[in-house]
Structures are given as C-alpha cells and as structure tokens.
Biopython code that builds the backbone (N, CA, C, O; Angstrom):
import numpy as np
from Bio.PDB.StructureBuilder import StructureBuilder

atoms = [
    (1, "UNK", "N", (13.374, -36.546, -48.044)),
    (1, "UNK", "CA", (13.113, -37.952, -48.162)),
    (1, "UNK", "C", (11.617, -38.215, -48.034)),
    (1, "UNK", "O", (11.002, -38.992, -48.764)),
    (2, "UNK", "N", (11.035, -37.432, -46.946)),
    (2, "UNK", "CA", (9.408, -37.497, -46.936)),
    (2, "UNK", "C", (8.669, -37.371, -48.238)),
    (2, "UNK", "O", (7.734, -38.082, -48.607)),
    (3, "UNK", "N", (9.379, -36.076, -49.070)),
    (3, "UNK", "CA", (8.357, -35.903, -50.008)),
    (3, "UNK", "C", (9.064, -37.302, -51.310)),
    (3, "UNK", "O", (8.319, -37.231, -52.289)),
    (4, "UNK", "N", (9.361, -37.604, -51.377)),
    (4, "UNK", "CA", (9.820, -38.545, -52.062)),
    (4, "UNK", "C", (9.162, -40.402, -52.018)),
    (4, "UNK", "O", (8.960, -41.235, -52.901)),
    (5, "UNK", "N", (9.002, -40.403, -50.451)),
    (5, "UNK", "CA", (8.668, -41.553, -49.877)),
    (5, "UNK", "C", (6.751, -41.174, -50.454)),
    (5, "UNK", "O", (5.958, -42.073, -50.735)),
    (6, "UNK", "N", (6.501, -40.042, -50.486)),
    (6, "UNK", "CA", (5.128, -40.094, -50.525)),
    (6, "UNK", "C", (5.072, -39.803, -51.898)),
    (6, "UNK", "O", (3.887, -39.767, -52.228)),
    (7, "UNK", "N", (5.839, -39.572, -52.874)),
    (7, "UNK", "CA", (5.325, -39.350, -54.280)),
    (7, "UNK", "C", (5.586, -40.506, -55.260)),
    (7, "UNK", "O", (5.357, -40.396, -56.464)),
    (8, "UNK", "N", (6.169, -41.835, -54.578)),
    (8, "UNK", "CA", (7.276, -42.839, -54.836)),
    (8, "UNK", "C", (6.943, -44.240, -54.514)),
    (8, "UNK", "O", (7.159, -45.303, -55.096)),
    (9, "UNK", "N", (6.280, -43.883, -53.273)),
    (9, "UNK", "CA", (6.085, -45.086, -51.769)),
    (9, "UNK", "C", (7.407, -45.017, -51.357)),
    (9, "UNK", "O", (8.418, -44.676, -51.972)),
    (10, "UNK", "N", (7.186, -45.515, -49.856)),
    (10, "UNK", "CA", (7.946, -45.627, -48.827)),
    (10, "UNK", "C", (9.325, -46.235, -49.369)),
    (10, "UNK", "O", (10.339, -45.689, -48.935)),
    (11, "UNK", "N", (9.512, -47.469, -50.407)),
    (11, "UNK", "CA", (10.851, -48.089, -50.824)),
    (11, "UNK", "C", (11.491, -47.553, -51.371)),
    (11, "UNK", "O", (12.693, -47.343, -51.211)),
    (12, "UNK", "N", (10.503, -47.091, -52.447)),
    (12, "UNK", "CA", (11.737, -46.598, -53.943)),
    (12, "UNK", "C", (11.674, -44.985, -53.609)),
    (12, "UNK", "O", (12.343, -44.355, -54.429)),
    (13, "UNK", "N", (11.058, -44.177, -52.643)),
    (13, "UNK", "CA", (11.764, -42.766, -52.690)),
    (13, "UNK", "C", (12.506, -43.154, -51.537)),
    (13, "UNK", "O", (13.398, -42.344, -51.285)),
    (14, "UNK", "N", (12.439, -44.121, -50.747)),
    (14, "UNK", "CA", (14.092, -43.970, -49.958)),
    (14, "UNK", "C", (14.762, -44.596, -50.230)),
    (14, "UNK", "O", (15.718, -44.472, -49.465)),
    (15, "UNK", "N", (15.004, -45.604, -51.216)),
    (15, "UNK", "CA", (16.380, -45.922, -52.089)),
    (15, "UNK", "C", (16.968, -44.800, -53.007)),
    (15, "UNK", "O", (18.151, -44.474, -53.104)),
    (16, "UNK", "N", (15.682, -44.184, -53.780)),
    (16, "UNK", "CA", (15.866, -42.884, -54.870)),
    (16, "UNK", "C", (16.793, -41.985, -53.988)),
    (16, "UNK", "O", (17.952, -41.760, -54.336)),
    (17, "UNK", "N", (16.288, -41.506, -52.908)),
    (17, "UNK", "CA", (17.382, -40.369, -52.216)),
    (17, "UNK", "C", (18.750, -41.394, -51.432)),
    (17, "UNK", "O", (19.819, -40.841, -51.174)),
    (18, "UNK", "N", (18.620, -42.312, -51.241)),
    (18, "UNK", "CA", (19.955, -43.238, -50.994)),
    (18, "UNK", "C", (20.662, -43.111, -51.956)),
    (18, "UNK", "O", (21.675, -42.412, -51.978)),
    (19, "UNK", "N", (20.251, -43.733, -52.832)),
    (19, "UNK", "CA", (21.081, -43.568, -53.970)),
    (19, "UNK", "C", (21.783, -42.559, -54.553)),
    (19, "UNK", "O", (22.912, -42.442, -55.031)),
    (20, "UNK", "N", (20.513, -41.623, -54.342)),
    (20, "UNK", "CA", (21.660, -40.080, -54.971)),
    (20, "UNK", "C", (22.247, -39.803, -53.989)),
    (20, "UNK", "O", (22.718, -38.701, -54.268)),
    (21, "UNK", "N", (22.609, -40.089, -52.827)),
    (21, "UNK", "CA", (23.199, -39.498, -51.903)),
    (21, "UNK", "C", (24.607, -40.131, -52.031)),
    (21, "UNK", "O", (25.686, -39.543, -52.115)),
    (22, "UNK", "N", (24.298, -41.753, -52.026)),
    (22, "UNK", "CA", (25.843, -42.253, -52.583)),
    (22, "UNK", "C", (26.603, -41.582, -53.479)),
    (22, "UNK", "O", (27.663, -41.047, -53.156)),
    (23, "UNK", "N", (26.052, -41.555, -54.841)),
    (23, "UNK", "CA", (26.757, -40.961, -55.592)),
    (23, "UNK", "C", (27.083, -39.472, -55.657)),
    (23, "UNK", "O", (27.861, -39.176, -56.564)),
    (24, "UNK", "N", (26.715, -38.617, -54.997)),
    (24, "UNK", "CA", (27.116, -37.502, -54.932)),
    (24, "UNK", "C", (28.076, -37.228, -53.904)),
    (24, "UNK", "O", (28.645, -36.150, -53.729)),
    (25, "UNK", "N", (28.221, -38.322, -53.207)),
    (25, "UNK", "CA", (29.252, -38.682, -52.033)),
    (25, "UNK", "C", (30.658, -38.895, -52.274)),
    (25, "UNK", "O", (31.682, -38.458, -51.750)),
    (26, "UNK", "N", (30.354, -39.879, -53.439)),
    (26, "UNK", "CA", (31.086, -40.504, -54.446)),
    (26, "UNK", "C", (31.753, -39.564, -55.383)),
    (26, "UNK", "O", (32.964, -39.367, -55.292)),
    (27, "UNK", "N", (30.957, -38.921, -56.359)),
    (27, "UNK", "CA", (31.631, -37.804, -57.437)),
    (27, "UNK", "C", (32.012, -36.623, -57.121)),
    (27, "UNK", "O", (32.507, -35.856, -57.947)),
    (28, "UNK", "N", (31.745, -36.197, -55.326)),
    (28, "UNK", "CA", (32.355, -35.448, -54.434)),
    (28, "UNK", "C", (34.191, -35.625, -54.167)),
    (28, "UNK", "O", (35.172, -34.923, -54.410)),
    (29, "UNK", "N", (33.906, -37.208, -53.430)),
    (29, "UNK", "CA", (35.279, -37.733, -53.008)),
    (29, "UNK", "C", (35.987, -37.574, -54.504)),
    (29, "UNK", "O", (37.038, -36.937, -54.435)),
    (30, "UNK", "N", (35.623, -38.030, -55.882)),
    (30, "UNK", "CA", (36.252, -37.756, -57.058)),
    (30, "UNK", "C", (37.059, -36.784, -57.475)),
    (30, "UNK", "O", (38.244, -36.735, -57.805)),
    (31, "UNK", "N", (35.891, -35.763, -57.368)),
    (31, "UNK", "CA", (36.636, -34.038, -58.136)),
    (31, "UNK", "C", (37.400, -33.831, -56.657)),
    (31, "UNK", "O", (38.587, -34.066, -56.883)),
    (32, "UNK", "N", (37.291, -33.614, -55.751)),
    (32, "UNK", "CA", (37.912, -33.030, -54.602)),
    (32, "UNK", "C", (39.795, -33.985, -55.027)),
    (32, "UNK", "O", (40.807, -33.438, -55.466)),
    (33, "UNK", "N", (39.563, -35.710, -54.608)),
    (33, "UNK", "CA", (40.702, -35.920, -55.294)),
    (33, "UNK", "C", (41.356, -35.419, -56.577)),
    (33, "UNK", "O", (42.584, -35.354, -56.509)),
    (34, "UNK", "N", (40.951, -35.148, -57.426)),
    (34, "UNK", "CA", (41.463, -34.877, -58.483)),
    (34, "UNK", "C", (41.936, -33.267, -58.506)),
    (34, "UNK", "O", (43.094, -32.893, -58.694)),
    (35, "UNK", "N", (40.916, -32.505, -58.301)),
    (35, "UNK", "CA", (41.619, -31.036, -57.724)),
    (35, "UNK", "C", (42.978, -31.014, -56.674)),
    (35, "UNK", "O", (43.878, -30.229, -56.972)),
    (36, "UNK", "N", (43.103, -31.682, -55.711)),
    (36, "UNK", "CA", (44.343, -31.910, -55.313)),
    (36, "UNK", "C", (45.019, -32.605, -56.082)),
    (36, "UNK", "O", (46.135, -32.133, -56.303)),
    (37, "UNK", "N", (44.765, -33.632, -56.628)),
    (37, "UNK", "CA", (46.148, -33.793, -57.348)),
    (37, "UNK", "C", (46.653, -33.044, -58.538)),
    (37, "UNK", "O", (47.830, -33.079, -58.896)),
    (38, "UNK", "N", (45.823, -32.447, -59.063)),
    (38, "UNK", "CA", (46.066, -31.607, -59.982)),
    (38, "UNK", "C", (47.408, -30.484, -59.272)),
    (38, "UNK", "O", (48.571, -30.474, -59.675)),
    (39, "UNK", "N", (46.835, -29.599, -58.132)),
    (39, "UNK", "CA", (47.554, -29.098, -57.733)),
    (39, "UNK", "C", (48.509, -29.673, -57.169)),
    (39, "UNK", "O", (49.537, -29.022, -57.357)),
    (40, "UNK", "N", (48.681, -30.578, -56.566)),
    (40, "UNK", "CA", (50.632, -31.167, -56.601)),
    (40, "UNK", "C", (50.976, -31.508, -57.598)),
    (40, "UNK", "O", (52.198, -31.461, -57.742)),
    (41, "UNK", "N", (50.131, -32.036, -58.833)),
    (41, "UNK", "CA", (51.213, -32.304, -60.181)),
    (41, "UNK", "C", (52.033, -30.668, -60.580)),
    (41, "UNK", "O", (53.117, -30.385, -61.089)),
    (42, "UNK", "N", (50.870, -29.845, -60.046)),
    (42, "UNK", "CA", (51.714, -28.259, -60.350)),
    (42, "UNK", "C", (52.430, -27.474, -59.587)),
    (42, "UNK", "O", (52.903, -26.368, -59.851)),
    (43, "UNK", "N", (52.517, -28.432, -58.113)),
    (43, "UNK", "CA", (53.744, -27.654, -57.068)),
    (43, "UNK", "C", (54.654, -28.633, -57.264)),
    (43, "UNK", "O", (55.817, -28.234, -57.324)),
    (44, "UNK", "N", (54.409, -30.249, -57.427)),
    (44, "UNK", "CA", (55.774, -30.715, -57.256)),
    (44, "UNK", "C", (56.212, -31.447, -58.847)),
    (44, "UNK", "O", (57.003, -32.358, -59.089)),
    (45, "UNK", "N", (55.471, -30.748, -59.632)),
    (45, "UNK", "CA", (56.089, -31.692, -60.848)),
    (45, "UNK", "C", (54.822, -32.470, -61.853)),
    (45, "UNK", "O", (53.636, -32.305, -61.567)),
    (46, "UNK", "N", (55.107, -33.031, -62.639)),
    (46, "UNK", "CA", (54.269, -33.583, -64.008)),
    (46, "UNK", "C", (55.202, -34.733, -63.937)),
    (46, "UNK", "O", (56.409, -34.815, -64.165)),
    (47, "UNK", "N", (54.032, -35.872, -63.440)),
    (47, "UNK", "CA", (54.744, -37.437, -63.428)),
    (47, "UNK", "C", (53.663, -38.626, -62.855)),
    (47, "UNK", "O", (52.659, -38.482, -62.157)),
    (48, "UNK", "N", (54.076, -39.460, -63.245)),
    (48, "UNK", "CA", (53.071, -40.664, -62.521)),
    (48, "UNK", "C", (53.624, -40.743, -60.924)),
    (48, "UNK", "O", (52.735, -40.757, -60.073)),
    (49, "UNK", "N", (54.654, -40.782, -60.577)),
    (49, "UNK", "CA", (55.155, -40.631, -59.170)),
    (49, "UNK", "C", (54.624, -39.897, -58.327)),
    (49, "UNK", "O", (54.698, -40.233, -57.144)),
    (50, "UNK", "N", (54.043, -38.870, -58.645)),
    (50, "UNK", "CA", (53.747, -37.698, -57.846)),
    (50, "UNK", "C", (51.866, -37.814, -57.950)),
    (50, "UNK", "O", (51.012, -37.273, -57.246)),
    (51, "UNK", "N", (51.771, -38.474, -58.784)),
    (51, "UNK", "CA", (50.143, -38.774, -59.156)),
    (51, "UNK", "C", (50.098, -39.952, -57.839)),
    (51, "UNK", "O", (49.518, -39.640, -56.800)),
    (52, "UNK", "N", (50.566, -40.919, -57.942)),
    (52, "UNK", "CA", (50.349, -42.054, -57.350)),
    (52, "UNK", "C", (50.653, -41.916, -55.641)),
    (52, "UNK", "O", (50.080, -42.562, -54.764)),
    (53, "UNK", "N", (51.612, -40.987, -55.473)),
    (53, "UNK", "CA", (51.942, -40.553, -53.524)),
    (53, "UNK", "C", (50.766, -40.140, -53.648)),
    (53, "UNK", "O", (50.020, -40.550, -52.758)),
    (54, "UNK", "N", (50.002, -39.067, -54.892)),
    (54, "UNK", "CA", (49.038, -37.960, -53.979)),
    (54, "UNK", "C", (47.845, -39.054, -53.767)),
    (54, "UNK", "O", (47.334, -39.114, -52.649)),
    (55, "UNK", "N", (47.468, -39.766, -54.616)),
    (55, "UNK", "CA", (46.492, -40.706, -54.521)),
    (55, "UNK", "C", (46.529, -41.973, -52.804)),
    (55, "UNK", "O", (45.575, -42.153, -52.047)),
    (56, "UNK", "N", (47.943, -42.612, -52.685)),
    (56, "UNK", "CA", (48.434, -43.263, -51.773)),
    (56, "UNK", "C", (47.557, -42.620, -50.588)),
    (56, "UNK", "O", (46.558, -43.030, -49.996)),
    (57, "UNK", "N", (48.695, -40.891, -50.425)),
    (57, "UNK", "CA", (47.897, -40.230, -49.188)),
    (57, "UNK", "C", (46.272, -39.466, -49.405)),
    (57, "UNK", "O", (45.709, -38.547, -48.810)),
    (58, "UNK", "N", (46.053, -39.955, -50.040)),
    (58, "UNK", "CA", (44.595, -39.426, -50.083)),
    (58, "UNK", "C", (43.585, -40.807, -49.409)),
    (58, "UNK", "O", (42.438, -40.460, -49.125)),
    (59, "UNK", "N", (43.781, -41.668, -49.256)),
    (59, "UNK", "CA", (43.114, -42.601, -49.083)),
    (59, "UNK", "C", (42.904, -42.762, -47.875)),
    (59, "UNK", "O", (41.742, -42.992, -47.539)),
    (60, "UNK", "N", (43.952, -42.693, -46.856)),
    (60, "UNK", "CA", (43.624, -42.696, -45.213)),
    (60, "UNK", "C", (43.051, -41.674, -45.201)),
    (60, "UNK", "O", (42.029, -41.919, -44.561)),
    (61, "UNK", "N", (43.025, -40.244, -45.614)),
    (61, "UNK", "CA", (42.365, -39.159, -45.036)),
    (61, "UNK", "C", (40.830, -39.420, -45.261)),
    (61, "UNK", "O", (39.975, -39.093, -44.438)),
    (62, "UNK", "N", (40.519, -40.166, -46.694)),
    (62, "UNK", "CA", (39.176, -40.361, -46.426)),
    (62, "UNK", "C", (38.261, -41.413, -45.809)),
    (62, "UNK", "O", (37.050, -41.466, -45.593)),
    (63, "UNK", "N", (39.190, -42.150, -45.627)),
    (63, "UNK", "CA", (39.300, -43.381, -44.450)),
    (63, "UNK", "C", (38.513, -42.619, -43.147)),
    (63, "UNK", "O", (37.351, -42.697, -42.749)),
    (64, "UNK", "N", (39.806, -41.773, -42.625)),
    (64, "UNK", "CA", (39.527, -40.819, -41.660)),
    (64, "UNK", "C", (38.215, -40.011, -41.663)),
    (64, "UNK", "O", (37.510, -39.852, -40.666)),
    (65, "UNK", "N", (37.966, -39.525, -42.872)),
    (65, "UNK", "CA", (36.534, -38.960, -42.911)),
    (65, "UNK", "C", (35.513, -39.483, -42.986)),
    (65, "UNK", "O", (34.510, -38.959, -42.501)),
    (66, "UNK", "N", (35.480, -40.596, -43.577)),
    (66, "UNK", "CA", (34.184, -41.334, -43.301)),
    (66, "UNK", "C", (34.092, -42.115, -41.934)),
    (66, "UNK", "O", (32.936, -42.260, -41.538)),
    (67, "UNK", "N", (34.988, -42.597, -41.209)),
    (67, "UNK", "CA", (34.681, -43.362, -39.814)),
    (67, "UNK", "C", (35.299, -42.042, -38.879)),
    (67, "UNK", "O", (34.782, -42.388, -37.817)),
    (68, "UNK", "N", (35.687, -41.379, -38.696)),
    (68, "UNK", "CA", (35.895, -40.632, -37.642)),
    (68, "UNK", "C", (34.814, -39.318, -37.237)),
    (68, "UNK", "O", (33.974, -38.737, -37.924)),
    (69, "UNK", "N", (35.213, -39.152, -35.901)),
    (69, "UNK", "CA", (34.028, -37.836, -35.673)),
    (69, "UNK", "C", (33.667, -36.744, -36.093)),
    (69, "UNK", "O", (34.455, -35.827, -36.326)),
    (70, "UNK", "N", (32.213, -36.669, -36.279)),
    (70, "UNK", "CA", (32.270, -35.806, -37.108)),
    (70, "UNK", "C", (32.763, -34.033, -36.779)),
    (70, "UNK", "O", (33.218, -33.214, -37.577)),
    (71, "UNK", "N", (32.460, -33.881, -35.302)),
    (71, "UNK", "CA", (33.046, -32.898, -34.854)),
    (71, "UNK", "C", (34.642, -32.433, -35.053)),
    (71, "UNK", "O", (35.335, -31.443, -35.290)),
    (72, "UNK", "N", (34.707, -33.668, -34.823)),
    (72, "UNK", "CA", (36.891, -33.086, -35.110)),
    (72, "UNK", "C", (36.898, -33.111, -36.457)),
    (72, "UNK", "O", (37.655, -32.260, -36.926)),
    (73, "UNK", "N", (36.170, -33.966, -37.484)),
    (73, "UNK", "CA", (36.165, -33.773, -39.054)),
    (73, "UNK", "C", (36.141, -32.411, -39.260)),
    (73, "UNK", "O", (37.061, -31.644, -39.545)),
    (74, "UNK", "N", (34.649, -32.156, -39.029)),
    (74, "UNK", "CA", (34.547, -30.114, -39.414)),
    (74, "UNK", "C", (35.284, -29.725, -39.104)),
    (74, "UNK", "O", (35.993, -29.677, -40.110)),
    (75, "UNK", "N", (36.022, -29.145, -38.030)),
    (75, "UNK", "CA", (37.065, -28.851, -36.757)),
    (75, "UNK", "C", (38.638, -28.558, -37.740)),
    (75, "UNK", "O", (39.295, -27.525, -37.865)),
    (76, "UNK", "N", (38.792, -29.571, -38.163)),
    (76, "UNK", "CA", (40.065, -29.764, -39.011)),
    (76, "UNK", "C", (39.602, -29.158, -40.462)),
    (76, "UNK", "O", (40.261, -28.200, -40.867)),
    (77, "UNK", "N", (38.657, -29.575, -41.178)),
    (77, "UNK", "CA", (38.011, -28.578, -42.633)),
    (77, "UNK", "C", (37.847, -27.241, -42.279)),
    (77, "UNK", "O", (38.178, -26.364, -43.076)),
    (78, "UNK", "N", (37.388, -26.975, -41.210)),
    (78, "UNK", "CA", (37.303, -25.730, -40.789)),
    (78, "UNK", "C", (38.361, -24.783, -40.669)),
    (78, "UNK", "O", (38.326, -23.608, -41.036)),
    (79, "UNK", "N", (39.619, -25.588, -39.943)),
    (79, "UNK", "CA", (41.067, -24.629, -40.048)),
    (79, "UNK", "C", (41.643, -24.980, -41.431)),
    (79, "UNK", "O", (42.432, -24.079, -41.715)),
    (80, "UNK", "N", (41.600, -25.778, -42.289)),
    (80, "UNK", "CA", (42.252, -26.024, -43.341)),
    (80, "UNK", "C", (41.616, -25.046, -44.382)),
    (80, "UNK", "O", (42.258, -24.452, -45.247)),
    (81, "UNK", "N", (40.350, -24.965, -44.193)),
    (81, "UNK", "CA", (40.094, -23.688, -44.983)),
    (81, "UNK", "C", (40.211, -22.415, -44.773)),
    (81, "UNK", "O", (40.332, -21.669, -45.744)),
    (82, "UNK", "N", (40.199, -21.898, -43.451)),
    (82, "UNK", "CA", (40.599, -20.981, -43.191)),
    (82, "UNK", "C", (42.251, -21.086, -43.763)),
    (82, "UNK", "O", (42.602, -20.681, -44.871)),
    (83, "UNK", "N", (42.914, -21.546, -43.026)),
    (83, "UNK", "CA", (44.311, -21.722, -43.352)),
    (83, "UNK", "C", (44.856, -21.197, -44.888)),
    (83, "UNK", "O", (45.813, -20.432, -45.014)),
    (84, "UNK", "N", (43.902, -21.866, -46.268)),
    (84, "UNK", "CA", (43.632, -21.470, -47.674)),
    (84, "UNK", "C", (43.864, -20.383, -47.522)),
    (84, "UNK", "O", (44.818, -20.087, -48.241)),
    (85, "UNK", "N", (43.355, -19.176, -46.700)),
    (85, "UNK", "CA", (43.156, -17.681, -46.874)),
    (85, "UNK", "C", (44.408, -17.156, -46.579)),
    (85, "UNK", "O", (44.651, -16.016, -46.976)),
    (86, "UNK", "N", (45.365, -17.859, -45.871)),
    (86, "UNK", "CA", (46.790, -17.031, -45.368)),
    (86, "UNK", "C", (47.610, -16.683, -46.969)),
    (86, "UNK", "O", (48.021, -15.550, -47.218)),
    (87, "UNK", "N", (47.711, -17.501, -47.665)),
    (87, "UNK", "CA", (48.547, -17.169, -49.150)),
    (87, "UNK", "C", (47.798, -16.263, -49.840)),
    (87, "UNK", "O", (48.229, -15.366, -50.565)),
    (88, "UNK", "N", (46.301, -16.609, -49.512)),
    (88, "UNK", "CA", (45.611, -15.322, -50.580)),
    (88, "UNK", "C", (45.968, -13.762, -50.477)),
    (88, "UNK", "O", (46.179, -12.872, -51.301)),
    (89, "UNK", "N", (45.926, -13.881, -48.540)),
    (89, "UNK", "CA", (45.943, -12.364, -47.978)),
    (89, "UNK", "C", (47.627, -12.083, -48.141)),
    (89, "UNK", "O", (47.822, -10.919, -48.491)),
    (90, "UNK", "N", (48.583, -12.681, -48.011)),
    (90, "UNK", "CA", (49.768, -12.475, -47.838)),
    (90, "UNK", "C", (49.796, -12.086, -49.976)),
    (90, "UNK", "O", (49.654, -10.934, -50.386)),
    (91, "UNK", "N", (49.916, -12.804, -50.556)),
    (91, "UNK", "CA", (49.829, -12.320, -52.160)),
    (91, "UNK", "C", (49.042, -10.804, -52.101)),
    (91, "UNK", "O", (49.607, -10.004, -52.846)),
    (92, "UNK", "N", (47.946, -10.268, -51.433)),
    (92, "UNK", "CA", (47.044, -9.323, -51.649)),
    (92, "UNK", "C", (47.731, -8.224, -51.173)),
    (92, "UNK", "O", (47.781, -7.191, -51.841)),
    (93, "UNK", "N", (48.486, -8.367, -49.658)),
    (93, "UNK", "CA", (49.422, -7.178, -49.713)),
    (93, "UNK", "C", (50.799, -7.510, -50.554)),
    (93, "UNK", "O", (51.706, -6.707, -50.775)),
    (94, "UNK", "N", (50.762, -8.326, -50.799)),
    (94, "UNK", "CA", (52.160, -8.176, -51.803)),
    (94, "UNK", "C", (51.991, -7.192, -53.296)),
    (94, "UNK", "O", (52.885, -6.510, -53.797)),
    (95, "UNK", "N", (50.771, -7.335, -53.735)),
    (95, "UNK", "CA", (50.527, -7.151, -54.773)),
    (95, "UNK", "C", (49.408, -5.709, -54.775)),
    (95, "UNK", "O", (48.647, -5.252, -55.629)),
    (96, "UNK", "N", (49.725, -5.345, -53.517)),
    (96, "UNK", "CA", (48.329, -4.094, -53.729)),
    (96, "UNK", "C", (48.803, -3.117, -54.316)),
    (96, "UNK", "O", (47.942, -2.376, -54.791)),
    (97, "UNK", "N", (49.903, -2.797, -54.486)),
    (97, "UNK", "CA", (50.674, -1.450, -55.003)),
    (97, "UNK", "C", (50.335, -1.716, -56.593)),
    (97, "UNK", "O", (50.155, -0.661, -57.201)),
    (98, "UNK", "N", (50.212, -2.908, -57.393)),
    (98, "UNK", "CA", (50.163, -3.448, -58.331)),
    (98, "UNK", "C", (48.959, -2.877, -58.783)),
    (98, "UNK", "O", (48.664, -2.225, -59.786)),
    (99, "UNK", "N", (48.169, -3.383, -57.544)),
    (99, "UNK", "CA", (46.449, -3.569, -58.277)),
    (99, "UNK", "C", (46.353, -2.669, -58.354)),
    (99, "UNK", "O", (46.275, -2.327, -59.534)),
    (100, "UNK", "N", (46.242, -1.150, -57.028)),
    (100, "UNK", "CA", (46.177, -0.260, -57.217)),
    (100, "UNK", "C", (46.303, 1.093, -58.603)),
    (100, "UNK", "O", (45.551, 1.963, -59.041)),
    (101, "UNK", "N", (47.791, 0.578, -58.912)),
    (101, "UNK", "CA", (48.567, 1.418, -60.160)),
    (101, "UNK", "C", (47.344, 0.696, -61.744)),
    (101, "UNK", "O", (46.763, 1.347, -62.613)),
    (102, "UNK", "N", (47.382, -0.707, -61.527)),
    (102, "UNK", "CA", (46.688, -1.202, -62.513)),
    (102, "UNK", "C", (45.072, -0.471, -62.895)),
    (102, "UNK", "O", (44.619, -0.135, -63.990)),
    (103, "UNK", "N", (44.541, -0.405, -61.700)),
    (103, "UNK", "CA", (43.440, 0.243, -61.479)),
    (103, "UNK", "C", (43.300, 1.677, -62.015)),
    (103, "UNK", "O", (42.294, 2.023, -62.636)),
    (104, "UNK", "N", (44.192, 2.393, -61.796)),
    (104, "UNK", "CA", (44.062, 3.951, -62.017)),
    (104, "UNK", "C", (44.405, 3.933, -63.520)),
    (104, "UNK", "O", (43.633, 4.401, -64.357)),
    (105, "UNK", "N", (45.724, 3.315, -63.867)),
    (105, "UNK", "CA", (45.543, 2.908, -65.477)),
    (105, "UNK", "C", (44.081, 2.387, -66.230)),
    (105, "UNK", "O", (43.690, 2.859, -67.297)),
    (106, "UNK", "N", (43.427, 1.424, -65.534)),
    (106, "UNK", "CA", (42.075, 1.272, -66.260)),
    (106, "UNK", "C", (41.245, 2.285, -66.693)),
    (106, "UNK", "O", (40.811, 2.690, -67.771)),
    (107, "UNK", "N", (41.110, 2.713, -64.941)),
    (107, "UNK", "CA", (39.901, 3.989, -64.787)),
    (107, "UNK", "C", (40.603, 5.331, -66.063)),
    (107, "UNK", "O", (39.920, 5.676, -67.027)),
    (108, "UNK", "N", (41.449, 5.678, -65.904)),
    (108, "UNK", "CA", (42.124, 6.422, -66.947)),
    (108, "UNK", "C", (41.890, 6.651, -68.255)),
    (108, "UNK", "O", (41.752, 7.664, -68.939)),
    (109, "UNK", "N", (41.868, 5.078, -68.523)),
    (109, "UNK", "CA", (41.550, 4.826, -70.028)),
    (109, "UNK", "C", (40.074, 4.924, -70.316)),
    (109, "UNK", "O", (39.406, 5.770, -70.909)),
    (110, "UNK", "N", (39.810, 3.931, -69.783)),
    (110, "UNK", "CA", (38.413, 3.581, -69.901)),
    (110, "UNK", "C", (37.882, 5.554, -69.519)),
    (110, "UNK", "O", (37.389, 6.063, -70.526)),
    (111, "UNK", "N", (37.923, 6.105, -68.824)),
    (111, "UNK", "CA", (37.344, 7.578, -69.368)),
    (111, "UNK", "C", (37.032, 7.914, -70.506)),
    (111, "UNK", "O", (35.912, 8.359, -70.756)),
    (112, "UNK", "N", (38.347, 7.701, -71.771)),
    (112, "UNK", "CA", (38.450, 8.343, -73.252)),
    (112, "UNK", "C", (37.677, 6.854, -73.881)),
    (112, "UNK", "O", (37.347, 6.949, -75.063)),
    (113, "UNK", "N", (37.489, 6.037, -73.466)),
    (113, "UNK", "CA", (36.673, 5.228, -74.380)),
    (113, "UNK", "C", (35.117, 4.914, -73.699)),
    (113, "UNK", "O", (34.917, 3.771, -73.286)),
    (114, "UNK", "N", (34.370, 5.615, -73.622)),
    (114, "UNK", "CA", (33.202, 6.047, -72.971)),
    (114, "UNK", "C", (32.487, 4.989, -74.033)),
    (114, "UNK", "O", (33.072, 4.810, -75.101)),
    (115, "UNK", "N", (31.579, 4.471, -73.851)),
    (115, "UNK", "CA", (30.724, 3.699, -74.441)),
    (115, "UNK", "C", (29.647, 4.661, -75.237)),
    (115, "UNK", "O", (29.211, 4.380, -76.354)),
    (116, "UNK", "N", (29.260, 5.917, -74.441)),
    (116, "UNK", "CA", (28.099, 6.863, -74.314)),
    (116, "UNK", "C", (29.181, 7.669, -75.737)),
    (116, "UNK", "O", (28.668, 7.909, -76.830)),
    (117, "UNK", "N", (30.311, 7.907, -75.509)),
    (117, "UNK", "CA", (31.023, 9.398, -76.771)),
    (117, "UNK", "C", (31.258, 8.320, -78.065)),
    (117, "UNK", "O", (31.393, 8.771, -79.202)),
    (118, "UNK", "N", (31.287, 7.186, -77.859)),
    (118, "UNK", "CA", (31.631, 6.426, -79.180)),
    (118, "UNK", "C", (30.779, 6.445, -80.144)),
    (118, "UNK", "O", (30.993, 6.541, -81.353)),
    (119, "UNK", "N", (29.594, 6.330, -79.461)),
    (119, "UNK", "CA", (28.052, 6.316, -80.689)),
    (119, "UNK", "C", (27.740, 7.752, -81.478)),
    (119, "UNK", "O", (26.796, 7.832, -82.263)),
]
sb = StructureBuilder()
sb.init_structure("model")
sb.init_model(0)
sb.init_chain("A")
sb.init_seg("    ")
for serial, (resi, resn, name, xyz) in enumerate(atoms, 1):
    if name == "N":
        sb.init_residue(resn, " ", resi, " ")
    sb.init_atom(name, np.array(xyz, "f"), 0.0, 1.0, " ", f" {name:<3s}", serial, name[0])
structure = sb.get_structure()
C-alpha cells in the first residue's frame, strides 16, 4: 500500500489497493462457491434444487467468515483441508497395486520405444 500511496498520492493508491482487494475478495468468494457447487451437482445430482440448497448453505458460512474470528476461521480451514487428504490417501492405498502394475507396464514399453533407437 506504501508503494502505491507514494507513486499515486496518499488517496488514490489507497483506494487503488482497496479496491483490488474487494474484488479479489469478491471473485474469491465466487469461484470457491461455484467449485462447491459444482461438486454437489456431481455427488448429489444435476438440478436447480440441489444448486439452490448448495447456494442457501453457502451463505451463513460466509456470513461466518467474514464476522467471526479469525483464529477459529483458520482453525476450521485448517482441519477441513487437512480432512480433503483422508479420501485421497484412502483411494491411494486402494489403488496402489493398480498404479504399481500400471507403472511397470509403462516402464516396459516405453524401453522398446526409446526416443534415442527411433532416429
């Protein structure tokens, strides 16, 4: 904001960084909504019903995020993202026997098609 206030004057580089700060606040809260609802239109269905709950409950939570503390805010983003990682890791051993076999099939192939013996 300093270097702004001094390349700007004092008003218009701290409206200039106000401003972008709104809106990136703004087209934040946007895609973040819309990425969730995307993903419940694809766990619970393709419908305006299911568009309009996810939207409904989206609105107190950001209610919640903008007036509540910011410590318990992070606090809660913090386990919810962690939390994200339990389906990844649980799919990763489900599927390692997979990757594995897939893998040795690559490496396999990819031997006889050498980039270096083709030319």
């Amino acid at each position: 904001m300093a270097g702004f206030e001094a390349g700007f004057g004092a008003t218009i580089g701290f409206s200039l960084v106000v401003f972008s700060m709104v809106l990136t606040a703004y087209d934040t809260n946007l895609a973040w909504c819309f990425y969730g609802e995307t993903c419940s239109v694809h766990l619970f269905g393709h419908g305006r019903t299911i568009r309009t709950a996810y939207r409904v409950l989206w609105l107190p939570f950001t209610m919640i995020g903008a007036l509540g503390g910011l410590e318990a805010i992070w606090s809660i983003s913090d386990t919810l993202n962690g939390l994200m990682a339990v389906p990844n890791l649980i799919a990763l051993l489900a599927l390692g026997g997979v990757i594995v076999k897939l893998t040795k099939q690559f490496l396999t192939k990819s031997n006889h098609y050498s980039p270096i013996s083709s030319q």
